[in-house]
ZAMARGU-4260 file (C-alpha; in steps of 0.2 Angstrom, whole numbers, plus 5000, padded with zeros to 4 digits):
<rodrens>
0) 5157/5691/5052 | 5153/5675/5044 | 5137/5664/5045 | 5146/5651/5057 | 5154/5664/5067
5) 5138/5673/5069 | 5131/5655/5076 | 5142/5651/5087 | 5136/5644/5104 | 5119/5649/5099
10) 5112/5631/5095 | 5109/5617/5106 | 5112/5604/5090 | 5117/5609/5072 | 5102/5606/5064
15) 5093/5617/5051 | 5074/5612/5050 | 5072/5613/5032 | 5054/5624/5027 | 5040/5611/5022
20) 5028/5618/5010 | 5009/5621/5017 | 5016/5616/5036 | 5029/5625/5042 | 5019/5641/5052
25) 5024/5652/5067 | 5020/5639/5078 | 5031/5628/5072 | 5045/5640/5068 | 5045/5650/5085
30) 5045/5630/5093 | 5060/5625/5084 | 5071/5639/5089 | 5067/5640/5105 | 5071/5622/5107
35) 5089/5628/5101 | 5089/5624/5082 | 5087/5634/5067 | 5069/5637/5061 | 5061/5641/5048
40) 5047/5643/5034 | 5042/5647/5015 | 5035/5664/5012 | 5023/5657/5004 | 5017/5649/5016
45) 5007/5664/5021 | 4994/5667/5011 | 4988/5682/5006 | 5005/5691/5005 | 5001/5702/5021
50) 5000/5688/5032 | 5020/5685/5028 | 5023/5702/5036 | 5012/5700/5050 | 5019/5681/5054
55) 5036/5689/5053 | 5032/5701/5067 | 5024/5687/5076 | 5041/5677/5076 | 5052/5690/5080
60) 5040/5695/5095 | 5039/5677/5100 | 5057/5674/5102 | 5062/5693/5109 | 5049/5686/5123
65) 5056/5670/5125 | 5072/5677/5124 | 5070/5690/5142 | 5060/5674/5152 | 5074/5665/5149
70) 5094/5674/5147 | 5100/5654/5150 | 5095/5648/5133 | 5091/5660/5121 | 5084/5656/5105
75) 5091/5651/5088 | 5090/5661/5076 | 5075/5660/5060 | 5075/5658/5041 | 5063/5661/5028
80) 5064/5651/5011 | 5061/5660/4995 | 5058/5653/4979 | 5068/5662/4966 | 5060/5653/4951
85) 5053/5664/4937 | 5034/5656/4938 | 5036/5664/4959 | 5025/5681/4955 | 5028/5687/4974
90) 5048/5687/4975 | 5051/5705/4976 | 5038/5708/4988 | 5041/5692/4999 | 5060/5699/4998
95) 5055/5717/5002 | 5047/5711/5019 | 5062/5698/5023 | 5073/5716/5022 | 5061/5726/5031
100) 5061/5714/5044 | 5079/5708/5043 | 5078/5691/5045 | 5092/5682/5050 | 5094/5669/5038
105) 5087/5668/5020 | 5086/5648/5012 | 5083/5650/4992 | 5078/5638/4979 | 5076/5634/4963
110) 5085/5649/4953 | 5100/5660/4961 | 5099/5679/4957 | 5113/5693/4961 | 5101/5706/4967
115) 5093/5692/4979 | 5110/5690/4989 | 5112/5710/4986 | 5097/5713/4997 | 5100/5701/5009
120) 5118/5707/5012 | 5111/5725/5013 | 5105/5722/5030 | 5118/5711/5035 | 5107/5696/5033
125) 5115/5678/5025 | 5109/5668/5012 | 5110/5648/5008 | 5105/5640/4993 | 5098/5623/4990
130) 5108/5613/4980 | 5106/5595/4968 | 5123/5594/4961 | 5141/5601/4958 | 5133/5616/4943
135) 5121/5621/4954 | 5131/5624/4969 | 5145/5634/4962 | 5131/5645/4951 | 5124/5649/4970
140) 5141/5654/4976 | 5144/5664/4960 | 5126/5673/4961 | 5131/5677/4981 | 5126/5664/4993
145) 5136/5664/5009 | 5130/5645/5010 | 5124/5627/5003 | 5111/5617/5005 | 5116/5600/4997
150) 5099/5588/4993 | 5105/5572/4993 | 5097/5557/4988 | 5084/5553/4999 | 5079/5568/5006
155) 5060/5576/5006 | 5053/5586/4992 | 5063/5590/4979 | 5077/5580/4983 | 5094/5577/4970
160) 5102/5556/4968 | 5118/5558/4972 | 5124/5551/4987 | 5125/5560/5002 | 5144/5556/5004
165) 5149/5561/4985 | 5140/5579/4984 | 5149/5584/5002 | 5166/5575/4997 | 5166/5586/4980
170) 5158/5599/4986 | 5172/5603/5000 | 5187/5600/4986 | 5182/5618/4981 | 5171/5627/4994
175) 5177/5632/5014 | 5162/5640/5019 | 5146/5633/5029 | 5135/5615/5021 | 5121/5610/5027
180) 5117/5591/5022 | 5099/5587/5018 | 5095/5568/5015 | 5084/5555/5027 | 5091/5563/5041
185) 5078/5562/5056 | 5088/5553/5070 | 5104/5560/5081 | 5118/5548/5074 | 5111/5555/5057
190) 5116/5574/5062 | 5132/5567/5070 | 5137/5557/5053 | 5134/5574/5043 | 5146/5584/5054
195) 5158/5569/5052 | 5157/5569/5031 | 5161/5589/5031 | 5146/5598/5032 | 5140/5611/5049
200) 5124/5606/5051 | 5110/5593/5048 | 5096/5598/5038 | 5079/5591/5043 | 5060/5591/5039
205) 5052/5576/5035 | 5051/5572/5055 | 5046/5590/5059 | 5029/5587/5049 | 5025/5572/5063
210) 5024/5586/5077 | 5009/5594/5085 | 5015/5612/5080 | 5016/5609/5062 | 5001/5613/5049
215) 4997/5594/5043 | 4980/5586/5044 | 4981/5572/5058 | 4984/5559/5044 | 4999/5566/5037
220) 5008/5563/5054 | 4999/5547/5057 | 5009/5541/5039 | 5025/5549/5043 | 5024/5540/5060
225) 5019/5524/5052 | 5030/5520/5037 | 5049/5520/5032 | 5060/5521/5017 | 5053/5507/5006
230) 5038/5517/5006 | 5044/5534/4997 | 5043/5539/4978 | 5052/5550/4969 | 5044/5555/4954
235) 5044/5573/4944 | 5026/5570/4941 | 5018/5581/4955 | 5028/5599/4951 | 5038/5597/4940
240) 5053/5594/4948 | 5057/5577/4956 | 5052/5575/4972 | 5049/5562/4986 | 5031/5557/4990
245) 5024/5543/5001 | 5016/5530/4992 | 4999/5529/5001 | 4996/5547/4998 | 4998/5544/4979
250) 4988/5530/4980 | 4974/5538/4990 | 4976/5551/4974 | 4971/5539/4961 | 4991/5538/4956
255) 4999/5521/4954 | 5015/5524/4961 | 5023/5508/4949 | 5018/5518/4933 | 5021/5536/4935
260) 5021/5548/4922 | 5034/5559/4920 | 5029/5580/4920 | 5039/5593/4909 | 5051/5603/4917
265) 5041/5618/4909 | 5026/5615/4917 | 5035/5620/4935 | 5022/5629/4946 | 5026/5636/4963
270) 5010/5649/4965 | 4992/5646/4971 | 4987/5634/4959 | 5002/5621/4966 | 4996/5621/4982
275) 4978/5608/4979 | 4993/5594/4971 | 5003/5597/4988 | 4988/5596/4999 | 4982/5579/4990
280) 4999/5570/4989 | 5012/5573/5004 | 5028/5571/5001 | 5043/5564/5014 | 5060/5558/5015
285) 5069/5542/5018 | 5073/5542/5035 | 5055/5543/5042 | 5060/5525/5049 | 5067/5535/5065
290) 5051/5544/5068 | 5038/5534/5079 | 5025/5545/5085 | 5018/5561/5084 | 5026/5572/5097
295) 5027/5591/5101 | 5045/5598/5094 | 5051/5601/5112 | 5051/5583/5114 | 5058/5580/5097
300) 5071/5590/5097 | 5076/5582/5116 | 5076/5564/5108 | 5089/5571/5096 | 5100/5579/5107
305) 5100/5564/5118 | 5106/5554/5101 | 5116/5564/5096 | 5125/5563/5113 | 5123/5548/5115
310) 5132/5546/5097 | 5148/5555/5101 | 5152/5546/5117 | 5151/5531/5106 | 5164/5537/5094
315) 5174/5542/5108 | 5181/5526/5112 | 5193/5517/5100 | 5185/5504/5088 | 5188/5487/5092
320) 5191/5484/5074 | 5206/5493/5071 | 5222/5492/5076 | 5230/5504/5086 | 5249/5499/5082
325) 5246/5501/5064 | 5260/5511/5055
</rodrens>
């Protein structure tokens, strides 16, 4: 059975919210699916590596529970994000508990290993990879993924700059199987639009971070809430890889965001000691614009759904500007 087969009719909107570094936890996780969209979390989030096996429990009891109270809308299923990069000294035992536990969907990143997909198809598991460009995403496919997730321009973290509409349209010419689009997407139209360029779902953070279940001090949210797109940097100077940061969090970190410094690939780091940079600097996407307050995901999630809806009726009528006797 394919990914999208196994999904069918088991999401109230086709939205992946993306893992977010430090924040995404249980709470936040177990909220997201049971509001009908796919969840999910870095393993290294759970610190030390035992936590990750008892947060893993936790989730899957979470939902079984939710699940019997209420047969009408059952939950979606989880994923768990695993960084495949060399300098990530747990991958094996992060990946032994994702099998032991057989988490529905794996999301991997940076680097793309046969015996990573091995293990996740052992158990009948599926695997997406996150993607910057056209070399990455067929190296994923080749190592095993059943699944992309193209980074567009403007997305959170460690975003790519291409254009949302390039990577999908060159990305379909050669591969049929299930996309998800990351890249300022944080309002309904936005996941509508993404279907509408060829990919199956959304993918989101950036607006997750502003919600009472995720783990970000009150004054992340507050900037996530207050500031837009003119307010994002993307710079390489924080992990090595570039990324998208908003600009009062580097300046409250002594950086001037006009003259950044630009960090060697080579100096990548994804263990412990990466978490103090991500603590002191937060990083966003673009399309923070669409997110107003700080809300409990229930009610997020609701205010999408309503868009979304309220974004297909609109595309249901003929547009005005086109002629409808053209031949």
């Amino acid at each position: 059975m394919s990914l999208l087969n196994m999904l069918q009719g088991r999401l109230r909107l086709p939205v992946i919210a993306s893992p977010l570094f430090i924040i995404s936890v249980p709470d936040l996780v177990v909220a997201q699916c049971t509001s009908g969209i796919i969840g999910s979390m870095p393993s290294l989030n759970a610190r030390p590596l035992e936590q990750l096996d008892e947060w893993l429990s936790e989730i899957k009891e979470r939902l079984a529970a939710h699940d019997a109270a209420h047969p009408e809308r059952p939950s979606a299923p989880f994923a768990i994000n695993l960084i495949v990069h060399k300098s990530n000294d747990r991958l094996e035992e992060d990946l032994k508990l994702v099998v032991k536990h057989k988490v529905p969907l794996i999301i991997c990143s940076l680097g793309a290993r046969n015996e990573v997909y091995d293990a996740i198809h052992s158990y009948g598991g599926y695997g997406i990879h996150d993607v910057i460009n056209q070399f990455f995403a067929h190296k994923a496919i080749e190592k095993g993924a059943d699944g992309l997730v193209l980074v567009a321009s403007g997305a959170g973290g460690h975003a790519g700059n291409l254009s949302p509409f390039g990577l999908v349209q060159e990305t379909r010419e050669w591969f049929d199987g299930p996309i998800a689009l990351s890249g300022a997407i944080a309002h309904g139209r936005s996941i509508l639009a993404a279907e509408a360029m060829g990919a199956d779902f959304a993918y989101m953070g950036s607006a997750f971070i502003a919600t009472h279940e995720a783990r970000a001090v009150d004054e992340y949210k507050a900037m996530i809430a207050g500031h837009g797109a003119e307010d994002i940097v993307y710079t390489n100077l924080i992990t090595g890889v570039h990324g998208n940061y908003l600009r009062p969090s580097l300046q409250a970190a002594g950086l001037d965001p006009d003259n950044l410094d630009q960090s060697d690939k080579n100096a990548m780091n994804f263990g412990s000691g990466r978490v103090k940079k991500w603590k002191d600097v937060w990083g966003s996407g673009q399309g923070i614009g669409a997110v107003k307050d700080v809300l409990p995901t229930a009610q997020l999630v609701d205010r999408l759904a309503q868009e979304y809806a309220a974004a297909r009726t609109r595309l249901g009528t003929h547009s005005p500007l086109v002629n409808p006797g053209w031949r």
